[in-house]
C-alpha positions as CSV (number, residue, x, y, z in Angstrom):
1,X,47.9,-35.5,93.1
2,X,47.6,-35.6,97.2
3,X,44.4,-34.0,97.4
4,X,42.0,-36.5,96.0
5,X,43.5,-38.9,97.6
6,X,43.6,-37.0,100.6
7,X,39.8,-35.5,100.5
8,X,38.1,-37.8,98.4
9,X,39.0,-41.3,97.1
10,X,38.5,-43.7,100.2
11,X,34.8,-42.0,100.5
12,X,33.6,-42.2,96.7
13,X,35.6,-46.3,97.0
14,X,33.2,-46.8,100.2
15,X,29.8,-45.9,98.5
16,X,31.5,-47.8,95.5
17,X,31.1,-44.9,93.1
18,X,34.4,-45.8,91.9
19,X,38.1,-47.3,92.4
20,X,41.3,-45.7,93.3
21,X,44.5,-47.8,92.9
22,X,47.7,-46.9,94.1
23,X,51.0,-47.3,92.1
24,X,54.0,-48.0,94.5
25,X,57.4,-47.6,94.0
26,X,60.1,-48.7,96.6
27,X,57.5,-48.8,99.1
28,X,56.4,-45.2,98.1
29,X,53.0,-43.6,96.8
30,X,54.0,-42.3,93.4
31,X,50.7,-42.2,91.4
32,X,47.0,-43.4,91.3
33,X,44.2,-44.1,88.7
34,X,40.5,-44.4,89.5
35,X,38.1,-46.8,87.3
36,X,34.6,-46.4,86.9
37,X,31.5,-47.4,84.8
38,X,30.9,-45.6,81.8
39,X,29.0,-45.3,78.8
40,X,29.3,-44.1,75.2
41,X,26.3,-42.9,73.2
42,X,27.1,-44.5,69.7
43,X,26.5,-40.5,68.0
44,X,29.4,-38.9,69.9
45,X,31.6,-41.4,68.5
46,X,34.1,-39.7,65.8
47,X,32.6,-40.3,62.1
48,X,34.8,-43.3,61.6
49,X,34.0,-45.0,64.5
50,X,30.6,-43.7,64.0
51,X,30.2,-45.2,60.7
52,X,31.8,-48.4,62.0
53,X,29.2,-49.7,63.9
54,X,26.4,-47.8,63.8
55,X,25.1,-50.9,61.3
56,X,26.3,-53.4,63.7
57,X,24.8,-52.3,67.2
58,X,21.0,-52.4,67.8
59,X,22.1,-50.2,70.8
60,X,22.2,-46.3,71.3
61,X,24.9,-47.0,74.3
62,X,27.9,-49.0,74.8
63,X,29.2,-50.2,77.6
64,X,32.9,-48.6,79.1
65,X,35.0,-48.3,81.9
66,X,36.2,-44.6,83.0
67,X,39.7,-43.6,83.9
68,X,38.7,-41.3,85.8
69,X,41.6,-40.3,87.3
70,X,45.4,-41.1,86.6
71,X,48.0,-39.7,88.2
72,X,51.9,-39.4,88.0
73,X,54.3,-37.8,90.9
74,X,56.3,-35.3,88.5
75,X,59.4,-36.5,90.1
76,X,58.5,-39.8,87.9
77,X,56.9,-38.3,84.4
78,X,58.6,-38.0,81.3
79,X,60.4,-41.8,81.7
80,X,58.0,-43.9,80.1
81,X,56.4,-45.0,83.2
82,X,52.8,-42.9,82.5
83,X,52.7,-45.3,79.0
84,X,53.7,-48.5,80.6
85,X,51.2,-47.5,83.7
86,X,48.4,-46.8,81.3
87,X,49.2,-49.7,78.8
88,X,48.7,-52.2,82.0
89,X,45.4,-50.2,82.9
90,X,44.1,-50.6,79.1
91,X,45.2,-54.7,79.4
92,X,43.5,-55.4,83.1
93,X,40.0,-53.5,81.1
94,X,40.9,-55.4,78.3
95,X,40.9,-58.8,79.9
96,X,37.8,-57.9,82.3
97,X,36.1,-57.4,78.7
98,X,36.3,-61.4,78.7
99,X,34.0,-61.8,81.4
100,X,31.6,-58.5,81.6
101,X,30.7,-56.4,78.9
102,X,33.2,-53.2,78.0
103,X,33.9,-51.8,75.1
104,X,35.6,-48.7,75.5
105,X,37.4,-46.8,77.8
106,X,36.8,-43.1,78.2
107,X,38.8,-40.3,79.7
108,X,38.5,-37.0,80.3
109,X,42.0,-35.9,80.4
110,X,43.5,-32.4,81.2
111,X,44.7,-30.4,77.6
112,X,48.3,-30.5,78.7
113,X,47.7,-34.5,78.3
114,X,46.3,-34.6,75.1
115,X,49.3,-35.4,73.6
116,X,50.3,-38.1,76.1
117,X,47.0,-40.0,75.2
118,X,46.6,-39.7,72.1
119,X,50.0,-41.3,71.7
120,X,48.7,-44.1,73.4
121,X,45.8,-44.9,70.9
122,X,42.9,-42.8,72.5
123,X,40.7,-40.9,70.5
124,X,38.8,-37.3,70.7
125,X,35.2,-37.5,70.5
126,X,33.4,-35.9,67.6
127,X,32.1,-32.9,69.9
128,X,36.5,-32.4,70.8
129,X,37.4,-32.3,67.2
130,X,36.5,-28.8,67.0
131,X,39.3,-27.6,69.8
132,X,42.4,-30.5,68.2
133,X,43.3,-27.1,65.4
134,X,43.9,-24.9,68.2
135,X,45.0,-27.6,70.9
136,X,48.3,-26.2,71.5
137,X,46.8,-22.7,72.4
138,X,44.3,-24.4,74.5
139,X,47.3,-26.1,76.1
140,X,48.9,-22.7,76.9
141,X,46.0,-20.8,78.3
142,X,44.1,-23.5,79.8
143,X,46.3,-26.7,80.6
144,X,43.4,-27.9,83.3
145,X,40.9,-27.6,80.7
146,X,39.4,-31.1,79.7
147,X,39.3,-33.2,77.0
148,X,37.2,-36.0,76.1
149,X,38.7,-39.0,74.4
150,X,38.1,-42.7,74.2
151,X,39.7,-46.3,73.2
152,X,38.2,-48.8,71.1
153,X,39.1,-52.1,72.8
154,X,37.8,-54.3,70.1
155,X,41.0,-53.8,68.3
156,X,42.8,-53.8,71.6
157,X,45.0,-56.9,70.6
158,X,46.3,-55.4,67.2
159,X,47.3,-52.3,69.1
160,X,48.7,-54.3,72.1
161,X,51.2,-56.2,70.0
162,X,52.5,-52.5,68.4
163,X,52.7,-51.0,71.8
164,X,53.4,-53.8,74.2
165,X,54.5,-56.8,72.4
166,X,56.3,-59.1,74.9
167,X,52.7,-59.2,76.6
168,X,51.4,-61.0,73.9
């Protein structure tokens, strides 16, 4: 966790490749995320979402945002905080969508997260789908391999209610 924010963040934030925020805790550093923009091309959508608006898009891309980076001390994983963390992430995108557009956000997540964020309503891309029958092996041998997934936040509110409903 200390080492891109060590080596790397403050430089990429100053040529405004992307955005590192720190999450605090008691006055503490105990995690970080890092936005940036993104794109999807429609075709590496999974079929569904493929076949959802491939008919209603006279684009090839679509606009996102990029967690690029998200970050948990391991003193504070496995409480709930990661989902609550992430759930605000997906709600601050979510409301920027009202001014600018977004329409998903991507992530390219480590293998021993695939689990965490696919619990929270992100989605493997089509070229992923072949690695989810073996994903636990993949976990095993490779837990720094990555992953590419992706959140729909048209349907953000319908999922917002089930996750985070006092928000609403």
């Amino acid at each position: 966790m200390n080492e891109y924010l060590r080596d790397d963040a403050l430089r990429h934030q100053n040529f405004k490749f992307n955005m590192t925020s720190l999450i605090l805790y008691q006055g503490q550093v105990i995690g970080y995320f890092t936005l940036l923009a993104d794109l999807i091309e429609i075709k590496k959508l999974n079929m569904y979402d493929y076949n959802k608006i491939i008919f209603k898009s006279p684009f090839k891309t679509l606009p996102a945002v990029k967690l690029a980076r998200f970050a948990i001390d391991k003193k504070f994983t496995n409480i709930g905080l990661g989902t609550e963390i992430l759930s605000r992430i997906l709600l601050s995108i979510y409301d920027k969508s009202n001014y600018i557009g977004i329409r998903y956000v991507t992530v390219d997540g480590f293998a021993k997260a695939f689990n965490f964020y696919t619990k929270n309503g992100l989605i493997p891309f089509k070229k992923e789908e072949q690695k989810l029958n073996k994903i636990n092996k993949i976990i095993k041998k490779d837990p720094e391999k990555t992953i590419s997934l992706y959140f729909d936040l048209y349907n953000y509110k319908k999922f917002l209610m089930l996750l985070m409903p006092y928000y609403i």
